[in-house]
C-alpha positions in Angstrom: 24.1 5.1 0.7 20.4 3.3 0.1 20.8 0.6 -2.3 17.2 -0.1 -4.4 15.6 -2.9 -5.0 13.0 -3.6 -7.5 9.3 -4.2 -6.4 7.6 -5.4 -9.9 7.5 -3.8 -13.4 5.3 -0.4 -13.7 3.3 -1.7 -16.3 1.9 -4.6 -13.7 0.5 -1.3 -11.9 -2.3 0.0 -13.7 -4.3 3.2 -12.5 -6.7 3.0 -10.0 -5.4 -0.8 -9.0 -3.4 -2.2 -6.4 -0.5 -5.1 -6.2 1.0 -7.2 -3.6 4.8 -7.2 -3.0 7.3 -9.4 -0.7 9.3 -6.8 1.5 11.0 -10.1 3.4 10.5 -13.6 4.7 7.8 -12.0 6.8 6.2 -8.7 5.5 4.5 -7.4 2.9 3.3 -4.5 1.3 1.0 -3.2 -1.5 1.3 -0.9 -3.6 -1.5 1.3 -5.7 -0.9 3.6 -8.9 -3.3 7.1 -7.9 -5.1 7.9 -11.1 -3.2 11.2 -11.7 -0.2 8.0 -12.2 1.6 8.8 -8.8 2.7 5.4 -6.9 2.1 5.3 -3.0 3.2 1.9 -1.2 1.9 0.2 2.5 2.5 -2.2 4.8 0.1 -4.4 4.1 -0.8 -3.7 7.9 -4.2 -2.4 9.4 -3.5 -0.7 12.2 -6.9 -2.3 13.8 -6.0 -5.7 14.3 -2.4 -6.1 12.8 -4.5 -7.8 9.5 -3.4 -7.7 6.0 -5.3 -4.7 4.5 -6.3 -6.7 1.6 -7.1 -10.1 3.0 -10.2 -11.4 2.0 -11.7 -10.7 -1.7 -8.3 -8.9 -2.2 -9.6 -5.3 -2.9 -8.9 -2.3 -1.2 -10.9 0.3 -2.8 -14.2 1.4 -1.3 -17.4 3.5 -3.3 -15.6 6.4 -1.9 -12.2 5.8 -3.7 -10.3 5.2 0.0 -8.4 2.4 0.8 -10.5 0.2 3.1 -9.5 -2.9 4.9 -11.5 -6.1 4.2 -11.8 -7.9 8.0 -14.1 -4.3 10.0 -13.8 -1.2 7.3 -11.2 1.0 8.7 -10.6 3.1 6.0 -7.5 5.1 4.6 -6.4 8.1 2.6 -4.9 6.8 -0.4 -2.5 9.2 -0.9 -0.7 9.3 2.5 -2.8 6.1 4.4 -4.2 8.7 7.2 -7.0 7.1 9.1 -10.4 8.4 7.2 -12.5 6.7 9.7 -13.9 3.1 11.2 -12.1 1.1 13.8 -8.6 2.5 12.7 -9.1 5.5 15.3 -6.9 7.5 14.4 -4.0 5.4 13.3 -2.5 5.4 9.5 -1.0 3.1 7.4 2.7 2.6 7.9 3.7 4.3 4.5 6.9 2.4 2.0 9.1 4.7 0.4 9.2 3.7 -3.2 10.4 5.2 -7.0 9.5 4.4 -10.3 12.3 4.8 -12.8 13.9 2.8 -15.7 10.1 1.1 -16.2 10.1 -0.2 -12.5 8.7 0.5 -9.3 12.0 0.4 -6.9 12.1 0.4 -2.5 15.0 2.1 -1.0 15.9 -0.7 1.2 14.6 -0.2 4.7 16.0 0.5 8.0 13.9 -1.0 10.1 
C-alpha cells in the first residue's frame, strides 16, 4: 500500500499560481492550482534540455495561460504537461501524482 506524504499546505496554492516542492535529495517538482481549483504536479524537468522548468524569473505561465519553460519557450498543457509547441518536440512533462485532502496537497510516494 502507497503511503502519502505531504507536499505543502493547500492554502500556499492559490489559483492560477504555481509552487516549488522537494521530491528528494535530488528532484523537484512544482506544482500549479488550475483555476477551476484542480491541482496538477511536474517534475520540474523540461524535456528540452533536462532544465528546471521554472528557472530563471521563476514563472511558468505564458500570455496564453500554458506552462512555458524560462531557458528556449517550450511550452506545456497545463492540465496534463503535453508538449503545446517550441523545442519540446513532442515530449511532455513527466506528470506527479498528487491529492489534496485534510487542507493539504499529499504525493503517493513514488516508484521510481
Amino acid at each position: 500500500m502507497a503511503r502519502e506524504v505531504k507536499l505543502f499546505e493547500s492554502k500556499a496554492l492559490r489559483p492560477g499560481a504555481s509552487l516549488r516542492f522537494p521530491l528528494d535529495e535530488w528532484r523537484e517538482g512544482f506544482a500549479l492550482r488550475m483555476p477551476h481549483g484542480t491541482v496538477c504536479a511536474y517534475l520540474n524537468v523540461c524535456p528540452h534540455r533536462l532544465q528546471a522548468v521554472d528557472e530563471g524569473d521563476g514563472r511558468l505561465w505564458n500570455a496564453a495561460g500554458e506552462i512555458e519553460c524560462g531557458h528556449h519557450g517550450a511550452r506545456f498543457v497545463p492540465a496534463t504537461g503535453a508538449c503545446a509547441g517550441g523545442p519540446c518536440n513532442g515530449s511532455g512533462l513527466t506528470p506527479i501524482q498528487v491529492v489534496e485532502h485534510d487542507g493539504a496537497v499529499w504525493l503517493a510516494e513514488p516508484e521510481w
